[in-house]
VOVEX-271039 format. One record per residue (C-alpha): z, y, x; residue in three letters. Coordinates in steps of 0.001 Angstrom, whole numbers, padded with zeros to 6 digits, always signed. Layout:
BEGIN
ZYXALA
...
//
This chain:
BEGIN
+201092+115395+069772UNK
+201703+114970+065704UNK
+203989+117971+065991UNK
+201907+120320+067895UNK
+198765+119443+065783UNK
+200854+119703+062323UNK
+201832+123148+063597UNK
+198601+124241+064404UNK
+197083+123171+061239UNK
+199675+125535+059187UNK
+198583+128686+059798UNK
+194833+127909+059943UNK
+196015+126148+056133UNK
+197671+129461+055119UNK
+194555+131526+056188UNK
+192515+129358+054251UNK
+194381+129835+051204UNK
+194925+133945+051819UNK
+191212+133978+051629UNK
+190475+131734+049023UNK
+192677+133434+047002UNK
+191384+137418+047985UNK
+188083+135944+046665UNK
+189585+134689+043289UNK
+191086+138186+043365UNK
+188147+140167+043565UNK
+186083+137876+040881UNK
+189280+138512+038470UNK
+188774+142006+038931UNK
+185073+141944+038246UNK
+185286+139863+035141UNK
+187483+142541+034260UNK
+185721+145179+035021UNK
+182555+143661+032993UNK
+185192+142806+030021UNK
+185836+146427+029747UNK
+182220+148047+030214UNK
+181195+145473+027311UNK
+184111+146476+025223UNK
+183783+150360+025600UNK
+179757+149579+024879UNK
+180671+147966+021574UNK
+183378+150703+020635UNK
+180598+153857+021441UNK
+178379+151592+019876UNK
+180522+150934+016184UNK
+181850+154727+016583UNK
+178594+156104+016955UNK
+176961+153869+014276UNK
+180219+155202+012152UNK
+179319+159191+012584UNK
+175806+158696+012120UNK
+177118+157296+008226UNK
+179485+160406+008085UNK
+177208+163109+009682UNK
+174081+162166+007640UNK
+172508+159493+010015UNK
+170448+160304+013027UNK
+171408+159899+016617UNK
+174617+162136+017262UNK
+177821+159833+018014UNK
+180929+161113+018037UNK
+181445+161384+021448UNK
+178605+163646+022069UNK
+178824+165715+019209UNK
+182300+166284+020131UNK
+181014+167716+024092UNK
+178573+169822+021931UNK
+180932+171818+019971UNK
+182581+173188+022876UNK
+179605+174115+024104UNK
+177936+177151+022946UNK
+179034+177385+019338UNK
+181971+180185+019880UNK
+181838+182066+022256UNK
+185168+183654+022670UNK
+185145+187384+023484UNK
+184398+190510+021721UNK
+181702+188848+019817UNK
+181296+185792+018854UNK
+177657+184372+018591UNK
+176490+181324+017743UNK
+173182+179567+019516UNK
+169621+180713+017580UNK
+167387+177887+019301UNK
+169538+174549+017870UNK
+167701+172876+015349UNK
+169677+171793+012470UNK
+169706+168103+012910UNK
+171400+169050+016914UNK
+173869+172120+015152UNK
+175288+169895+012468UNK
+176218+166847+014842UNK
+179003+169361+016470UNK
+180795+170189+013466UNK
+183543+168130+011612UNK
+183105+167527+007476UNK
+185653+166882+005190UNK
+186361+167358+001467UNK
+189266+169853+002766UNK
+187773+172093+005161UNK
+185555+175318+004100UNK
+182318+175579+003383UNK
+183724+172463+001308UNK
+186075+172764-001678UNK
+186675+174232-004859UNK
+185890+177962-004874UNK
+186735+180745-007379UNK
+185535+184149-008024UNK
+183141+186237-009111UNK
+179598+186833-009120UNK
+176995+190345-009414UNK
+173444+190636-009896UNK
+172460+193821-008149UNK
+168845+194986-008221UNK
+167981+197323-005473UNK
+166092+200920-006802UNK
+162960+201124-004897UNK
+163023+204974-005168UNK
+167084+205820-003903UNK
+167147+202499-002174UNK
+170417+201857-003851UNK
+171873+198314-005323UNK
+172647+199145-008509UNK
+174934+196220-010240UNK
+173740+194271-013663UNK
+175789+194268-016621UNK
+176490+191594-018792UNK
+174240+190664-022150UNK
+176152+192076-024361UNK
+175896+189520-026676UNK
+178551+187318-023954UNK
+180681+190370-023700UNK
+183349+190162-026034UNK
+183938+193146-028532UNK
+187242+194059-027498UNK
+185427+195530-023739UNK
+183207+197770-026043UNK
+186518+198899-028213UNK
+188020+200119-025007UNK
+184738+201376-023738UNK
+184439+198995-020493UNK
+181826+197952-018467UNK
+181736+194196-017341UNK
+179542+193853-014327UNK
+180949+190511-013263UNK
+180432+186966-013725UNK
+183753+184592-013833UNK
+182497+181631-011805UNK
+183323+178611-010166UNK
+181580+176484-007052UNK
+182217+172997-006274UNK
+180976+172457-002603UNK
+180486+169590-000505UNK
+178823+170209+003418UNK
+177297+166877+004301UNK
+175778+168460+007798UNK
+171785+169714+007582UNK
+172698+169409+003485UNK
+175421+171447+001265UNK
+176000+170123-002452UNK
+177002+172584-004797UNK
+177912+172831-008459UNK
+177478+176891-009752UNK
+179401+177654-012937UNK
+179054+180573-014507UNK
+181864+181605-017595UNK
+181522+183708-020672UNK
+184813+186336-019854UNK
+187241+186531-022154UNK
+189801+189604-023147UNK
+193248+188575-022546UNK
+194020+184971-023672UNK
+191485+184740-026257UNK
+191073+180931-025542UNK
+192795+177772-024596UNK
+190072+176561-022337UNK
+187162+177523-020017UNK
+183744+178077-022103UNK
+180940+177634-019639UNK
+177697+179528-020045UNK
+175582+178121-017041UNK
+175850+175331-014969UNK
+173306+175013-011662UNK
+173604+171893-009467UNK
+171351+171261-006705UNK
+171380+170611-002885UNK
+170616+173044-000392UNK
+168643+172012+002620UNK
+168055+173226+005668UNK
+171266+174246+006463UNK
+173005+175476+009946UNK
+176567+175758+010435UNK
+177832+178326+012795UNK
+181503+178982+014450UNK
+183328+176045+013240UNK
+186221+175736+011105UNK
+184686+179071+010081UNK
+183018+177957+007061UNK
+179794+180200+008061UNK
+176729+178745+006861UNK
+172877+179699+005972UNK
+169947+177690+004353UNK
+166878+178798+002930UNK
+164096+176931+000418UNK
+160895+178262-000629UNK
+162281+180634-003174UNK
+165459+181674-001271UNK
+168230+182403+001591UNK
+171279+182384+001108UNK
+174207+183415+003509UNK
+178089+182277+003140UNK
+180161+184398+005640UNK
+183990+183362+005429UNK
+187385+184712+006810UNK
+190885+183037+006513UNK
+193006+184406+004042UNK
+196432+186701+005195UNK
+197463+190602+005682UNK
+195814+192998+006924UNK
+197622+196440+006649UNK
+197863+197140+002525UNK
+195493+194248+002162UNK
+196902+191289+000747UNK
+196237+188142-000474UNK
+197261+184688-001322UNK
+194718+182322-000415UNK
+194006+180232+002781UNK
+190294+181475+002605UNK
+188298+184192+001349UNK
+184203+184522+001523UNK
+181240+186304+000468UNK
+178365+184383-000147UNK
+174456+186338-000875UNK
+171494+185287-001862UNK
+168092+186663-001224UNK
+164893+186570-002940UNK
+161901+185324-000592UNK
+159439+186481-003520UNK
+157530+188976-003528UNK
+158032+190319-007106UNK
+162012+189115-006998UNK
+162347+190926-003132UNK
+164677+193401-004774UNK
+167079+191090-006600UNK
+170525+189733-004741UNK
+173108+187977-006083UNK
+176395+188581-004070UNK
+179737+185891-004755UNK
+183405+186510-003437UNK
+185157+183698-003660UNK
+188181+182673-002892UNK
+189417+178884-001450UNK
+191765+177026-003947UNK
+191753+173333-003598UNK
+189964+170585-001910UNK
+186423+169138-003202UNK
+186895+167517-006246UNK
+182983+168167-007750UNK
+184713+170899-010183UNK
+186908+168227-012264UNK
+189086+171013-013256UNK
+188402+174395-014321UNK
+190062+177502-013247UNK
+188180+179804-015530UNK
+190679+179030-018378UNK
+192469+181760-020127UNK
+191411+185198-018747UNK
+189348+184252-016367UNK
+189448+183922-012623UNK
+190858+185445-009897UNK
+191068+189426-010384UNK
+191297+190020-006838UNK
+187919+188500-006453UNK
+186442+190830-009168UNK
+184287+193867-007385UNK
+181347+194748-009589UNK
+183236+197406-011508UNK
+184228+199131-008269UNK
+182931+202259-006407UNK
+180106+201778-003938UNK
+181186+201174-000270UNK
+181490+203822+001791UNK
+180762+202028+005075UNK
+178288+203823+007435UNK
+176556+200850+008069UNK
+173613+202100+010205UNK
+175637+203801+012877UNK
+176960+200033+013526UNK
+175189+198281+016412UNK
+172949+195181+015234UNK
+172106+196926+011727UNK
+168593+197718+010525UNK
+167832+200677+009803UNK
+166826+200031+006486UNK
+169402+198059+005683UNK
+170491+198673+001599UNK
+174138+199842+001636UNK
+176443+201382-000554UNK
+177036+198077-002699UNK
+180139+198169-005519UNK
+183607+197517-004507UNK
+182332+195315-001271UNK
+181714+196485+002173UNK
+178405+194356+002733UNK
+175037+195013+003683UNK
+171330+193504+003081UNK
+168194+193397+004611UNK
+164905+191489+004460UNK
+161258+192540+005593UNK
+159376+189365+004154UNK
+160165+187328+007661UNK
+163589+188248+008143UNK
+166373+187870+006094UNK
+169668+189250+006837UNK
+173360+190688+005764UNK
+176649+191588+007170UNK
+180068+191832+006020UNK
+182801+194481+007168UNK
+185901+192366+006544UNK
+189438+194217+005957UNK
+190750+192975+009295UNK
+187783+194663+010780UNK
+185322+191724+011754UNK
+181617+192224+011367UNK
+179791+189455+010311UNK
+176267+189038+010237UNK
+174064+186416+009059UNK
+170312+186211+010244UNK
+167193+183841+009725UNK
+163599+184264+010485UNK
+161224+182388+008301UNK
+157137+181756+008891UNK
+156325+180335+006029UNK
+158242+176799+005393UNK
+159284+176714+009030UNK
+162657+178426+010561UNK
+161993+180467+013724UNK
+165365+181033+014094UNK
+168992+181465+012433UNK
+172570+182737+014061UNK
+175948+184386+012897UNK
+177621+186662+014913UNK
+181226+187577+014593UNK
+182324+191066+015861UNK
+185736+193109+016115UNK
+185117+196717+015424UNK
//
């Protein structure tokens, strides 16, 4: 009877233990499962408290900004437009900053004042006081229409930083270093970033809009140049009395940010393939391109852009030598933006 009761007592031991030890099982594997929901909450938690220090605060974590920007930023076909109804706080939590990457970095090139005639409706280019021309440009009976400059740049999201130096030109090697005439600093605000890794950009204050439409550097055809970007960045006047003054930049990418701690101004100047003011006007037919008003003001020297602004809205475009069209657009009622996009085009 001890026998037959020992072995009936085995397997009702062993089924006892099977189940005991399924249950241990299954509380193992939710203590596990808890251990990992709290440590992925902690980790979105410290990564998102970490972009909102590197975007400029606010509520877009990484993870989400990161959905956004494949979202409806570039659309990739013929044309490439970016979304007009994202505020700037939403647009700059899908972009990427650094001290490397365009709109930041050290930028050289030059710089024209054109004023456009209200009768021919043409820009005509500014020259130089002559008192910061130097004497040797009047021996040889030249005309300087542009400014040697220099931006430091810094995109911090909704916010750009910039440093604006302007340089009195020199003939040949006249001097050992850079002699500034003008140095602006400031911050502009408002700003939406379009097409990333593009470097495309606009902003606007009470007194301005300005536009910075970029392409990367390379061959096209004859065209050539050296550096890893290349961009042309115009400002308009929201003014009534100024509505006829724009200042137009090409600039060209040289080093990271480094808030303009060395000059490249120095002996002769800056680049002379960024130097345009001088040149013909462009011969672009400009309003037989789709998406151009049609009083646009054309014909600008030695760059194949294009402006327009009716009080409200303020726009340009860019014919680039690979053949891209890029236009820059914002509508303004009074402090408030109504809307704002860049649109890339093959033509």
């Amino acid at each position: 009877h001890q026998f037959w009761i020992s072995s009936l007592l085995t397997p009702l031991h062993l089924l006892i233990n099977r189940s005991t030890e399924r249950r241990r099982e299954k509380r193992r594997e939710k203590e596990k499962a808890m251990i990992i929901r709290i440590m992925f909450s902690s980790s979105s938690s410290s990564i998102q408290n970490a972009a909102s220090r590197t975007f400029g605060g606010g509520t877009h974590g990484l993870p989400s900004g990161t959905r956004r920007a494949h979202f409806n930023h570039q659309q990739r076909s013929k044309s490439l437009q970016s979304d007009t109804n994202v505020s700037p706080k939403k647009m700059a939590s899908a972009f990427a900053f650094d001290d490397a990457s365009p709109p930041s970095g050290e930028w050289e090139g030059h710089m024209v004042d054109f004023i456009v005639d209200p009768e021919t409706k043409l820009p005509n280019a500014t020259k130089l006081p002559d008192y910061i021309v130097p004497q040797a440009y009047d021996d040889w009976e030249v005309f300087v229409y542009d400014w040697q400059t220099q931006c430091a740049m810094k995109a911090n999201g909704s916010s750009v930083i910039y440093k604006d130096m302007k340089f009195i030109p020199v003939a040949g090697c006249e001097v050992d270093a850079s002699v500034i005439h003008e140095q602006f600093e400031g911050e502009m605000m408002n700003v939406q970033h379009f097409n990333e890794g593009s470097g495309d950009f606009n902003a606007n204050d009470d007194q301005t809009v300005t536009h910075v439409l970029t392409r990367k550097g390379g061959t096209d055809g004859d065209y050539i140049d050296s550096e890893p970007f290349v961009r042309v960045r115009i400002t308009q006047n929201r003014e009534d009395a100024k509505r006829d003054e724009v200042k137009v930049w090409r600039e060209a990418y040289y080093e990271k940010y480094t808030n303009g701690a060395s000059l490249v101004a120095s002996c002769g100047g800056t680049k002379n393939t960024m130097k345009y003011g001088e040149y013909p006007r462009s011969e672009v037919k400009f309003h037989q391109m789709e998406g151009v008003p049609k009083e646009a003001i054309t014909q600008y020297n030695g760059l194949d852009i294009w402006t327009f602004t009716d009080g409200r809205t303020f726009s340009c475009g860019w014919l680039t030598p690979g053949g891209e069209h890029i236009v820059s657009e914002r509508v303004l009622e009074g402090s408030e933006t109504i809307s704002s996009k860049i649109t890339r085009t093959s033509v």
